[in-house]
C-alpha positions, 0 to 999 in steps of 0.5 A: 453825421450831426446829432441834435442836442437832445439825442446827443444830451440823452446818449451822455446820460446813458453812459454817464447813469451807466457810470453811476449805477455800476459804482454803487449796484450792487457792488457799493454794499458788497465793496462796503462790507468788504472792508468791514462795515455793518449794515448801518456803515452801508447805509452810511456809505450809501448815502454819502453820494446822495447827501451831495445831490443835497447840497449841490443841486439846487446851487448847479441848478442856479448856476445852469439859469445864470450860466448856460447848461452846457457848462454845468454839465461839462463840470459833471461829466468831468467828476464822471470820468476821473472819480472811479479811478480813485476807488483803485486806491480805497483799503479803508471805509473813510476813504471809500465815504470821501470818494463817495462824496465826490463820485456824488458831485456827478450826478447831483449836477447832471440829472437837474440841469440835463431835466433843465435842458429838456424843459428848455427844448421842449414846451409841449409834450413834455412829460414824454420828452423827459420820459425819453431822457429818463429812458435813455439813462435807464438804459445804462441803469439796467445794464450796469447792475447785470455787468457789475454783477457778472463781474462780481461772480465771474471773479469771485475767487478773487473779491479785491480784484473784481471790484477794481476791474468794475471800477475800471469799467465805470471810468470808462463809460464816464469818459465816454459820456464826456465825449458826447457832452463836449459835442452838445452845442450851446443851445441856452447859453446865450439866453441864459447870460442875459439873466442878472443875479437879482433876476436869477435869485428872484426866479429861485425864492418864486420856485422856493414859495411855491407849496405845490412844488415842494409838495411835489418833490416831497413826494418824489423824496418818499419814492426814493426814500424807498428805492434807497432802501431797496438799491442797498439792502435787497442785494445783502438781503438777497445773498443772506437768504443764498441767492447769487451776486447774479441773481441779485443783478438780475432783480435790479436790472429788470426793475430798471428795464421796467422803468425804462420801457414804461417812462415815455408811455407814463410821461405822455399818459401825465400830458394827456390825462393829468399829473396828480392822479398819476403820482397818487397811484404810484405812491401807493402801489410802490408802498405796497411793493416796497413792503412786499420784499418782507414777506418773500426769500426766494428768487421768483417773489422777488424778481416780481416784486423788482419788477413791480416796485420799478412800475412804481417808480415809472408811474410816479417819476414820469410826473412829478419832474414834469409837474414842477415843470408846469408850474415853474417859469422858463427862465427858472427851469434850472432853480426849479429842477434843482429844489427837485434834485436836492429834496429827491436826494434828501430821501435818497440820502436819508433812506439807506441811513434810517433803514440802515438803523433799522435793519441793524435793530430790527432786522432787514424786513423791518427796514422794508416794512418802514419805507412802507409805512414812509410812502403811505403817509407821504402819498396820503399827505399829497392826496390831502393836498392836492383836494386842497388845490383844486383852486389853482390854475394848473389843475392837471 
């Protein structure tokens, strides 16, 4: 049977998400602590994989315009199936950072140029589109925190072990997702070659100048900010306070199962009715949620305020990749994709190692109510602004 490029394309990002996930939820803070770290070195470590998607993004990105996607994701899913293999060997916290760094080449390449790709395919309903993308990796989200969890609890009398067996099981979903990118055709490719250097460097500077765009990913910047937040230090909160590996799968898991359920219906709501509106609203309520987890210590609060925070991300996720879409050029989907990738991580990469700080200081609740306090002063920036750009063209 023949697949077309898109369901093939969203196949290889449910494994190799899955891939991603179940090497950092929730064993990456658990795995850190092990070998000795304190909450600011698992802040650290978790934000070495994300300060990869700074660096790589925007030039993966480029090269995508330039070259073709299949390419760039060809390179991705190649550092998915061999860089698990290498956390077998880690005993100190210098070598799991420099996995780490590595591991982050994966999906610091795949996520803008897969985004690229759906751009490409698709011109309109694309807010939809890319929300079923995002679905399809959301799957693999949802399911690896719930396996690395069961993993983690089912070999619990044994710790070193059980982090290897999950590390093994993350190599083998990479694998996976390499088969079914080899089977994407070259859709763009040809395309892509007749672009010149200048031309491609051109299109990039375009993206670059534009305010609304880097506005935008800002906002998507503060929303992973928070998540950061909330992917390292909820499961080490959560154990403190005598809740279960499992349970703390579980928080993660249904949050992802929200985003997952909910991306396509909030993507075709930001086609239909406009994309600003929407970003507001999240921003704001995934501050509300984010804030929530320092006022609650049992299981019931939190599984609700997981599956909340989850919404938020869905609400805004779902339009602000589609937004910049808009506003980009065709032959600079990749370029504009890749800005997005790189200021999304920096809030990714700067979220665990500023809440890190905080939660060595001041405590865990603290580090939430900070990420807060993040989203509320970003959210009202792009609010202020957006008033200001109702004179552009691209009112949605």
């Amino acid at each position: 049977m023949k697949f077309s490029p898109f369901i093939l394309l969203c196949s290889s990002g449910l494994f190799a998400i899955f891939s991603s996930t179940i090497s950092k939820s929730p064993v990456l803070p658990l795995f850190a602590t092990h070998l000795g770290a304190d909450p600011s070195g698992v802040g650290f470590i978790a934000s070495v994989s994300a300060f990869t998607g700074i660096i790589v993004s925007i030039p993966a990105g480029l090269l995508s315009d330039k070259f073709g996607r299949r390419k760039m994701l060809l390179f991705s899913v190649f550092v998915f199936s061999t860089a698990p293999f290498l956390y077998l060997f880690i005993n100190e916290l210098w070598q799991l950072a420099l996995v780490r760094f590595y591991h982050g080449f994966a999906t610091a390449v795949f996520i803008p140029v897969a985004m690229a790709l759906v751009a490409d395919l698709f011109q309109s309903g694309r807010g939809e589109k890319m929300g079923w993308f995002s679905t399809s990796t959301l799957i693999g989200r949802f399911i690896a925190p719930i396996v690395g969890g069961t993993i983690i609890g089912a070999l619990v009398f044994d710790p070193n072990l059980s982090y290897k067996f999950v590390y093994i099981v993350c190599g083998i979903a990479g694998i996976i997702a390499f088969v079914f990118t080899v089977k994407i055709p070259s859709v763009s490719e040809k395309k892509s070659e007749k672009v010149d250097w200048r031309r491609t460097f051109g299109s990039f500077r375009a993206v670059l100048s534009s305010r609304l765009i880097l506005i935008t990913a800002m906002v998507e910047a503060s929303i992973l900010f928070a998540y950061g937040t909330f992917e390292t230090f909820v499961p080490v909160y959560s154990i403190k306070m005598g809740l279960s590996a499992y349970e703390v799968g579980i928080f993660l898991s249904s949050q992802v199962l929200t985003l997952a359920l909910t991306k396509p219906l909030m993507g075709r709501f930001s086609d239909k009715y406009g994309r600003k509106p929407q970003i507001i609203m999240g921003v704001f309520m995934g501050a509300l949620c984010i804030g929530g987890f320092s006022c609650f210590e049992s299981f019931l609060p939190l599984l609700i305020l997981s599956i909340s925070f989850g919404l938020s991300l869905s609400v805004v996720t779902s339009a602000t990749s589609a937004f910049i879409a808009d506003l980009s050029r065709k032959e600079s989907y990749g370029s504009a994709m890749g800005i997005l990738g790189s200021v999304m991580d920096i809030g990714h990469t700067i979220g665990p190692l500023i809440s890190g700080i905080v939660a060595s200081f001041f405590g865990f609740k603290k580090a939430f109510i900070t990420a807060s306090a993040i989203l509320i002063v970003m959210g009202a920036f792009f609010f202020y602004t957006s008033l200001n750009k109702n004179k552009t063209s691209y009112s949605k």
